[in-house]
N, C-alpha and C positions, 0 to 999 in steps of 0.2 A: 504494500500500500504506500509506502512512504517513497517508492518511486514515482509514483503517478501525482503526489503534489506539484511537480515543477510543471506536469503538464495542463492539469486542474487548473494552476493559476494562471500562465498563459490565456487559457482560454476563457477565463472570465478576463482578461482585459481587452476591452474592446477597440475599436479603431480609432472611437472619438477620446480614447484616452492620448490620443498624439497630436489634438487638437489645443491649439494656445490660443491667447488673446493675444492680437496687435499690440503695438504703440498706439499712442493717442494723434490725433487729425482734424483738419476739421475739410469736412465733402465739401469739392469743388463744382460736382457737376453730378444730378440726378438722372436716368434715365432710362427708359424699358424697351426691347427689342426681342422681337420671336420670343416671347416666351419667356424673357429675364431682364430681372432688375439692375440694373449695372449701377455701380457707384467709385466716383473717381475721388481722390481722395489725397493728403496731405502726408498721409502716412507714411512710413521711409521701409515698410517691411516688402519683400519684393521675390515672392518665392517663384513668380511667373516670364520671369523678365521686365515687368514694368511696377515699379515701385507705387504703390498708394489704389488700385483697380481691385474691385472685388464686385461680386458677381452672386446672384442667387437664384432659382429658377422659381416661376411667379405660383408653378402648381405648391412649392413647400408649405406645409403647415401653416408655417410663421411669416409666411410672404410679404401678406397684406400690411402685418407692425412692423415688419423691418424696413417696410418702403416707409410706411409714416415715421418714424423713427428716424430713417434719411433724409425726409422730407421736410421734417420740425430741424434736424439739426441745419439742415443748408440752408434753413431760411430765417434761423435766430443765429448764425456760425456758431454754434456749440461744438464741443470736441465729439469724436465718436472713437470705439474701438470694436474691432471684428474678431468673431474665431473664425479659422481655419485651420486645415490639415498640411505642417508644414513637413511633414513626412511621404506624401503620398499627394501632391498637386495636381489639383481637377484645374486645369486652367483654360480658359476661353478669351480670345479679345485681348491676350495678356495680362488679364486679369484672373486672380483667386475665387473660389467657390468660397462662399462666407457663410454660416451656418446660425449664428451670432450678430447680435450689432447691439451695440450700450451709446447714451446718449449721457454725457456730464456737464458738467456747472460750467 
């Protein structure tokens, strides 16, 4: 039995255990295309080739508040930060797949 812990624990760790929060930003530019919400951004983290770009597609759960969430920050300039998979990059547009997005003071 005591071999099978290393693989037990493995396999309760899931993928979005390799998911981090950004730096802080504040959205440059809002905008939805085929199917996704794009958001350009001030961020410096840049796992796509193009630093500050993340992206999410409009059928997710959480679509709908992450666009208003992008949409209050771009237009009060509040900071934002996103997670992503910086292990494993879904990239589109040069931008990240963003799962996450927080709005601060």
């Amino acid at each position: 039995m005591k071999k099978q812990w290393p693989l037990i624990i493995l396999l309760i760790i899931s993928p979005s255990a390799f998911a981090k929060w950004s730096g802080q930003g504040t959205i440059e530019s809002v905008y939805s295309h085929n199917g996704y919400h794009i958001i350009h951004t001030t961020i410096s983290d840049n796992t796509c080739g193009s630093a500050g770009k993340f992206y999410w597609p409009t059928s997710d759960d959480d679509a709908k508040d992450m666009l208003s969430i992008a949409l209050t920050a771009f237009t009060t300039s509040k900071r934002v930060s996103v997670v992503y998979n910086e292990t494993t990059p879904d990239c589109k547009w040069g931008g990240e797949k963003s799962t996450h997005l927080a709005i601060f003071k």
